[in-house]
N, C-alpha and C positions, 0 to 999 in steps of 0.2 A: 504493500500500500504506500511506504514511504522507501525510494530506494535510498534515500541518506541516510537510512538507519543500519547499522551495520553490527549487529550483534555479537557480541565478544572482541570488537575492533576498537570501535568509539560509547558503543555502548557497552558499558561492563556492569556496574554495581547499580540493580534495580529494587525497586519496593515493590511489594504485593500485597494490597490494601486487603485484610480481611480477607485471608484466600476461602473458598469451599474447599479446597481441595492442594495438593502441593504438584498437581499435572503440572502448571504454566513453568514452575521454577524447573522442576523436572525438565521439562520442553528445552530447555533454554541451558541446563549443566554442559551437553555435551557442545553446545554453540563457546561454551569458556565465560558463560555470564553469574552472574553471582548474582541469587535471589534472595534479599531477604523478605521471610513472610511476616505480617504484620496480624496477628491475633487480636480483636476487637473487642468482639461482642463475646456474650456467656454461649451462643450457639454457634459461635465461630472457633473458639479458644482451641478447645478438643480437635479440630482441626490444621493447629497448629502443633499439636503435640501429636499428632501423626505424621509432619513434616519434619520436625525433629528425630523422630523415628526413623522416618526413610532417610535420615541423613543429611536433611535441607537445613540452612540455616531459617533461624524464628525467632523470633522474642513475644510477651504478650503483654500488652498496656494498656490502658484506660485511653479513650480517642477522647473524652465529653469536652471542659474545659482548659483543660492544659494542653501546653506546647507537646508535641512528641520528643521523646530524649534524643535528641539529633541533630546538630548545628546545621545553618543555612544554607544550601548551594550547593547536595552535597549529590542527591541521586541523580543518575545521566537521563532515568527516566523512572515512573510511576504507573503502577497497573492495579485499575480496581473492573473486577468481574462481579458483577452483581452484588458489590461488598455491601451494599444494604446501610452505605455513608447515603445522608441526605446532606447533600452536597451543597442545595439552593438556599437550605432551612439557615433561619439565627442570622442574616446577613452576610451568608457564605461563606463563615467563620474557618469553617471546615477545610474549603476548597485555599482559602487566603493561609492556611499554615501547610499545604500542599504546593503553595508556591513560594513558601518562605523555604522550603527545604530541597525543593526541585534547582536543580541546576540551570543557568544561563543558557537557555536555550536548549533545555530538557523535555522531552516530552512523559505526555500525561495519556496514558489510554485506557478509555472507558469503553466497558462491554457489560450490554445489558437484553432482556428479552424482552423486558416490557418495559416501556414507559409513556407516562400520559402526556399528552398537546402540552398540560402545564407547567409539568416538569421540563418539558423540552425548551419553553420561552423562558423558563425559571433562569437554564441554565447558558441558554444562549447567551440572557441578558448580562449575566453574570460572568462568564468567561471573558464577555467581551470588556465588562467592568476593571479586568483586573490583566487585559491587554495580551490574552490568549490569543494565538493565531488557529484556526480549526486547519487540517491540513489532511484528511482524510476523514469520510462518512459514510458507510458500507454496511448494508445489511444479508449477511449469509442468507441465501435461498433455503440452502435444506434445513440448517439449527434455527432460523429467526432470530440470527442474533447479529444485535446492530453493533458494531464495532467505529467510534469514532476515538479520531488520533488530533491531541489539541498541543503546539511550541509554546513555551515559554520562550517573551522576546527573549534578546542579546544585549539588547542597550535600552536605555530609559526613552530616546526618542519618542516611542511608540505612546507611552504611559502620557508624555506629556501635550499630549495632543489631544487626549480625552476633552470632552465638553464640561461631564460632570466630573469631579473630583470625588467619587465615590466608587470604592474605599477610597480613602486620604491618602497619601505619602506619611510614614510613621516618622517618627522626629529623630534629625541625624544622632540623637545622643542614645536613642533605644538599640539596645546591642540586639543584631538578629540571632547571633548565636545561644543565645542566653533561653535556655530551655525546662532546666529545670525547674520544679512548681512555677512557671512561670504560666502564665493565665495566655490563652490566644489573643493577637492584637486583630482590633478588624482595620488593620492597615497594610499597608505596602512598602516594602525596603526596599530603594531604589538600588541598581545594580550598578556595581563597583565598576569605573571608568579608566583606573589608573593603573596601569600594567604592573604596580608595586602591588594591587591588591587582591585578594582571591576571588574566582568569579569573572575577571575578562577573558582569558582564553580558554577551549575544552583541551584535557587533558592531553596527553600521547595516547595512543593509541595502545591495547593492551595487545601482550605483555608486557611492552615499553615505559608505560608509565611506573610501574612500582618499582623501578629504578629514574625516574627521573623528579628532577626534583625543581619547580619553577620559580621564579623570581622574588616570588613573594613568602617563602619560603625562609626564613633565616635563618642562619648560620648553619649554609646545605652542608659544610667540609663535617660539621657534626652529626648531619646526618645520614651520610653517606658511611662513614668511622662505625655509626650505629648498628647499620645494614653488617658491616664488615664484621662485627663484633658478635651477633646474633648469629650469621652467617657460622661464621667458627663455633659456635656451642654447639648450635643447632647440630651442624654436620659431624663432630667430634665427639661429642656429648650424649644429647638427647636421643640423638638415630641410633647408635653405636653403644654405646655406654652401660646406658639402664637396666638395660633388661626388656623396653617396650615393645613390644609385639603391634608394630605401626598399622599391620596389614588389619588389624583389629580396631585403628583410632580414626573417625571420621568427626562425630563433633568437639571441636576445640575451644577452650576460652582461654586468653591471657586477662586474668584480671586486673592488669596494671603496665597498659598497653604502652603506654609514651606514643614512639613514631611508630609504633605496627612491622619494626624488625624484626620478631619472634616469626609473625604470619607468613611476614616476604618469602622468613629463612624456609619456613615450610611449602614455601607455594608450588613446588614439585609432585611434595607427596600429595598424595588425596584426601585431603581434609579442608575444612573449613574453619576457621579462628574468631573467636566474635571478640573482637577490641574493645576492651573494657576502658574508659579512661573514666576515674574516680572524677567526682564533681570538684573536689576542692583539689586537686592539681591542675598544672597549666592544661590550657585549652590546648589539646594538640587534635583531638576527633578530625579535623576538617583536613589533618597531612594522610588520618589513613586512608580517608576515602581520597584523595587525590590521588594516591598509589594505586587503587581498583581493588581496597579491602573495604572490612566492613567493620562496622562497631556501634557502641551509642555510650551515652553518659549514665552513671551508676552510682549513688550512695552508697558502700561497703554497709553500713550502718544497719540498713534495712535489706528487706528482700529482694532477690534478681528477679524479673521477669522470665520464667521459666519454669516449667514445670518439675517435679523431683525426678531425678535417676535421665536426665535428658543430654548427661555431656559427659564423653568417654574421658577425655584430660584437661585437668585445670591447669594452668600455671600461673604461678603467684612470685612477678618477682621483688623484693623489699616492700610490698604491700604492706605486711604488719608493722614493719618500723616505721611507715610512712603514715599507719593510722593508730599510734599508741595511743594519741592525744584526740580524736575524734571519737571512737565510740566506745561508750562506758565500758563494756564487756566485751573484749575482742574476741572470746570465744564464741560468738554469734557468727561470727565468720566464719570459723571452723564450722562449725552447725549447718550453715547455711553452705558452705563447699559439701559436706557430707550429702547434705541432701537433693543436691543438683547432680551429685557425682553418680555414675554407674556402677552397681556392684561389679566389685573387679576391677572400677578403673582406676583412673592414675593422676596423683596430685605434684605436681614440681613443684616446691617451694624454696624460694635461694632468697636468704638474708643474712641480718648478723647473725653471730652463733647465741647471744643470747634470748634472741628470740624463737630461736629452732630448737633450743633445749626448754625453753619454758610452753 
């Protein structure tokens, strides 16, 4: 439908809004694209803990009034099938944080079997509110299922040209990044102009990009050393070393991601890595997904998003010494690793020694 769309090239790291089912991500593994499913609703959830099963990445979160845990500008593209978002409803509250997190020039595709005349105006009105280009609209003859493909622009030109000013432009001093308990804005964050900042250009192309590192990017020689350094454990260590029987580990987490050099070093084997970056460390989420990994933001404090027994290996590196002073009883952490862990599976933990003895 769009032949600028190139799956596993330009398009690598996608959302799947409230999947039914984990076919789409399926579809799309052996293209080299990276799905994560997005778990909704109470009759959607169990459905994402059957994608974790079959070995897809997932996470589950509350959609109502908060941000999703995910910095701005981050997916190349977005897929909701019948996710049963009311996308028009609240003043499009829904669809305005689908564009806070879609990438410059991301696309959004929506597939549905049914919908009404008013829905349909709801949403034309509204795409068109918040300077969507429609770029394909195709209804399957044999499923009856209408499949439209909607751009996010590339430059604010488009936004500025509007008549009405609604949604508004959010105020240069609101961080778009800023996700956690943070409430949906019903505005718009205009798109970053200055080749120093994240968001003017789309990535390299995959597998290219998780070795490239862009301008805006600082101090890359750090983290290229980074790459290098994860690289050597990774190959020397963790494959070799342990004991781990790899052909056995397919969901991964690094709980204490930084730049996403654990993932990279794995990006050979067959697994997938959910990039954890704790909320109270530096903001780095926005370098993994520029490399074509995945992750989201995470309070250690409290519970992950996931179901119990859903991930073959954790890795945890200086986690604990990095959260002595944050959560009253660190051993909630332990608890909470136990219960996401798979019987049998496998915990790496590397810090000081006093904390590995206590």
């Amino acid at each position: 439908m769009v032949p600028d769309i190139e799956w596993g090239k330009n398009i690598r790291v996608v959302l799947d809004i409230g999947c039914e089912d984990s076919s789409f991500g399926a579809s799309l593994l052996e293209k080299d694209v990276l799905t994560l499913t997005l778990g909704l609703k109470d009759d959607l959830v169990d459905l994402a803990q059957v994608a974790l099963e079959r070995g897809f990445p997932a996470v589950v979160t509350p959609f109502g009034t908060r941000r999703l845990p995910f910095p701005s500008g981050v997916f190349d593209a977005i897929h909701c099938n019948d996710c049963h978002a009311s996308w028009h409803s609240n003043g499009g509250k829904h669809l305005i944080e689908m564009n806070r997190i879609l990438r410059p020039g991301g696309y959004f595709i929506l597939s549905s079997k049914h919908s009404s005349i008013e829905v349909e105006e709801a949403m034309s009105t509204l795409t068109a509110s918040i300077c969507w280009n429609i770029l394909a609209d195709k209804t399957d003859e044999i499923s009856d299922i209408r499949i439209k493909l909607y751009q996010k622009p590339q430059a604010n030109d488009i936004c500025q040209l509007r008549r009405k000013k609604v949604p508004p432009l959010c105020k240069a001093n609101e961080n778009p990044d800023a996700s956690w308990y943070v409430l949906i804005k019903s505005c718009l964050h205009t798109i970053p102009e200055s080749i120093e900042q994240r968001g003017t250009e789309w990535p390299e192309e995959w597998p290219k990009r998780l070795e490239t590192y862009p301008d805006w990017m600082n101090n890359r020689k750090k983290l290229i050393a980074d790459s290098e350094h994860w690289k050597a454990i990774v190959d020397y260590s963790y494959l070799v070393g342990l004991g781990i029987d790899w052909s056995n580990i397919r969901n991964v987490m690094d709980m204490k991601a930084i730049n996403g050099g654990f993932a990279a070093a794995l990006a050979q084997q067959k697994v997938w890595v959910m990039n954890v970056i704790p909320v109270h460390a530096p903001n780095t989420l926005p370098v993994v997904f520029e490399r074509g990994i995945i992750g989201v933001y995470h309070d250690w404090c409290e519970a992950f998003g996931t179901y119990a027994r859903s991930y073959d290996l954790l890795h945890a590196d200086h986690l604990f010494s990095r959260l002595k002073n944050r959560c009253k009883h660190p051993i909630v952490i332990v608890v909470e690793m136990d219960r996401i862990l798979r019987p049998g599976g496998w915990g790496i933990i590397r810090d000081k020694v006093e904390y590995l003895i206590h």
